[in-house]
N, C-alpha and C positions, 0 to 999 in steps of 0.2 A: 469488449471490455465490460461492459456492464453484464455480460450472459454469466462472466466470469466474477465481478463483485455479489451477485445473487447467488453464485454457489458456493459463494463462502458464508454468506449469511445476512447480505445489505439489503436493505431496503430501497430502491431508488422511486421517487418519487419527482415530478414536474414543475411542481407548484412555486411562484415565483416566491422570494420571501420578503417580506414589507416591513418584519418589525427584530431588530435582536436585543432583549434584554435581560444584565446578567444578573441572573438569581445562586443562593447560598451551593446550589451544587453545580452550578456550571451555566446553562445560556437555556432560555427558550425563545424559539425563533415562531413570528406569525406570519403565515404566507399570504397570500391573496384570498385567498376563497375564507380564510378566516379560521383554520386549522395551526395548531399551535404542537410544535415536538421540543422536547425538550434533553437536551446534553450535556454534557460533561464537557466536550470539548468542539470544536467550530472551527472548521475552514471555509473562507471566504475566497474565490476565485475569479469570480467576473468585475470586471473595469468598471463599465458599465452599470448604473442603475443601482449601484452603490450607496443611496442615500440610508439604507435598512441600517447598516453600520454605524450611521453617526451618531445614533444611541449608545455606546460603547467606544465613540474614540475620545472625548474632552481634548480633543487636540492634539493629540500626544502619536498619533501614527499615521494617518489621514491628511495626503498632501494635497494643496489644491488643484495639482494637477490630475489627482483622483488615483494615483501612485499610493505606496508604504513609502513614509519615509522613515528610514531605520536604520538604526546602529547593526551594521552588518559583523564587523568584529564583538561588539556583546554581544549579538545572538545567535551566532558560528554560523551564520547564513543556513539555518533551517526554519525558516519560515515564520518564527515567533514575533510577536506585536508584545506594546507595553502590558496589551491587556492578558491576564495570567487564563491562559487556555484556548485565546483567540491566535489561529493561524493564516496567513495569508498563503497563496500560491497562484501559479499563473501570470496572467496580466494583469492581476490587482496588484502584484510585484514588479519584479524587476525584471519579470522575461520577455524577451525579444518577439513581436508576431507569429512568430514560428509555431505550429501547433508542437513537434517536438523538442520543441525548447522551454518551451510552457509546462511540459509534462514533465520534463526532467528537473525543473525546478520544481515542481508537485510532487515527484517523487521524494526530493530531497526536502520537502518539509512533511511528508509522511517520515520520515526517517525520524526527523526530528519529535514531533509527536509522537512514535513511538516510544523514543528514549523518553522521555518526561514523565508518559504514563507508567514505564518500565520503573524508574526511576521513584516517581510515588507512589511505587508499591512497594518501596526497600529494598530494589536492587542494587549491587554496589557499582559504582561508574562504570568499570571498566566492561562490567555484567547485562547494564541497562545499553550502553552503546551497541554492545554486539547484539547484529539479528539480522536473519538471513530468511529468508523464503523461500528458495530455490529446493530440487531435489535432483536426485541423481541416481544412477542404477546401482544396484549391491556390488559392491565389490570394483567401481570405476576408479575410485581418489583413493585407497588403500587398500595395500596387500593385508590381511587380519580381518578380526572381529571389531567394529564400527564401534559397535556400544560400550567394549573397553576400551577403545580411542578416544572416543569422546569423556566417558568416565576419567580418564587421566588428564585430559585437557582441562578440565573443570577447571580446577586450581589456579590455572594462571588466568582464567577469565577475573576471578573474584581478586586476585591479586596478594594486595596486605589489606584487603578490607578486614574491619571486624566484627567476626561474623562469634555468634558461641557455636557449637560442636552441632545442637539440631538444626541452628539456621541453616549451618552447611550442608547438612545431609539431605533437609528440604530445597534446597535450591539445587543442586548439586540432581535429585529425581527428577525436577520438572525440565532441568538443563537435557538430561540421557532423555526424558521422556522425548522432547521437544527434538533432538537432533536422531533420534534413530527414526521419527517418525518420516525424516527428509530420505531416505534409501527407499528406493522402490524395486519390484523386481521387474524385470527383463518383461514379464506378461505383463505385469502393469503399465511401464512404459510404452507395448504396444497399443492397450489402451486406451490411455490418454492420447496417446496419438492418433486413435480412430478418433475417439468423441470429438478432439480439436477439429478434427476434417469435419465430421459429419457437423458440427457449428459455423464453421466456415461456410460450408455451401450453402446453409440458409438465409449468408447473406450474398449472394452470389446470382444473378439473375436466372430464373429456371433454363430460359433458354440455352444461354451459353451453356449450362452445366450439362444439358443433355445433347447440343451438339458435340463437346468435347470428349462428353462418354460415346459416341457413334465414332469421333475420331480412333481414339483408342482403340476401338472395339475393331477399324479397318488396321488398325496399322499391325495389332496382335494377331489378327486374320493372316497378313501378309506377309510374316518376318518369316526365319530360316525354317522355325519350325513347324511351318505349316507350306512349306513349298516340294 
C-alpha cells in the first residue's frame, strides 16, 4: 500500500503528530521531533493518542470515549467532522477492530474528501460525486471508440447544472482527458501485472520465494512435455 501511495505522488512520513492548528488555508500539523506540514485538508485515523486534535474540536465532534461523535445522516457517513476540512476515518470512527473494516470505512471518507475538493473547485454535484480510479483493457466494457463514449456521457454527469457554453467545454476536456486515460492496452496490462509481482516478492521472505522457484522449476521439469 504505501509502495503504491508513492507512486502516485505521497509522501509518507513516521513522525508522530503533537500539535493541529487550523490556519486561513487549511491545518498545520507539528510532530514530535518538532517539524511542522502544512494542508489544506486532514485525516485523522488513530483512536489512540488522540490529544493532538483537541486543538480543533471545542467539543463539537470528540467523544469522551475518544470516538467521532457525529451526525451520520448530515454528513452522508463520509467521514466529515464540524470542523470544515477535518476528516476522520478508521477507529477514530465508527469502525469495528477489523483491520478491513477500518479501511473501508477510510476508503469511504476518501470518497468523501474527494467530492468536497471536486466540489470547491466548481464542479456540479452530480460531476464532483462521480469518480472512479480503476482501469481496464481497450475494448473490455464496450464495443466502439471509448473517448466518443465517454464524450456523450458527459452531459448527464453535469445534468441541469448551469454551466455557460466554455464552462462546459472545459469540464467536458478534463472529463474525456480523465476517462480515456482509465483504458490500458493488453501490453500494459501485462505490465502492471509484472511490476505488481515483482512488489510483491519483496515482501515475501527470500527464502520461500526461492524455494518455490526450485519447486516450479521441478515440477515444469517433470510434466508431459518433458517426459
Amino acid at each position: 500500500m504505501h509502495a503504491q501511495a508513492e507512486q502516485v505522488g505521497c509522501e509518507i512520513t513516521r513522525e508522530k503528530a503533537v500539535e493541529a492548528t487550523q490556519t486561513e488555508g487549511g491545518f498545520r500539523i507539528e510532530t514530535e521531533t518538532g517539524d511542522e506540514y502544512a494542508t489544506e485538508s486532514l485525516v485523522a485515523a488513530a483512536k489512540y493518542g488522540r490529544e493532538w486534535l483537541e486543538t480543533l474540536d471545542e467539543g463539537e465532534f470528540l467523544g469522551d470515549d475518544g470516538e467521532v461523535d457525529i451526525n451520520w445522516e448530515e454528513h452522508k457517513r463520509c467521514g466529515r467532522t464540524s470542523v470544515d476540512g477535518l476528516y476522520f476515518a478508521g477507529r477514530l470512527g465508527t469502525a469495528e477492530d477489523q483491520a478491513v473494516v477500518a479501511a473501508g470505512q477510510a476508503g469511504e471518507t476518501a470518497l468523501g474528501l474527494i467530492h468536497d475538493v471536486r466540489r470547491d473547485e466548481g464542479l456540479p454535484e452530480d460531476l464532483a460525486t462521480h469518480y472512479t480510479d480503476w482501469v481496464f483493457v481497450e475494448g473490455s466494457i464496450i464495443d466502439g471508440d471509448w473517448e466518443e463514449h465517454v464524450r456523450k456521457e458527459f452531459p448527464e454527469r453535469v445534468g441541469d447544472a448551469d454551466l455557460s457554453e466554455a464552462r462546459f467545454d472545459e469540464l467536458q476536456s478534463q472529463y474525456v482527458e480523465r476517462k480515456v486515460e482509465q483504458a490500458i492496452s493488453p501490453s500494459e496490462q501485462r505490465k502492471r501485472r509484472r511490476d505488481g509481482h515483482r512488489h510483491l516478492v519483496e515482501y515475501i521472505d527470500d527464502g520461500a520465494v526461492l524455494e518455490r522457484a526450485e519447486e516450479i522449476k521441478a515440477e515444469r521439469s517433470s510434466g508431459p512435455d518433458n517426459e
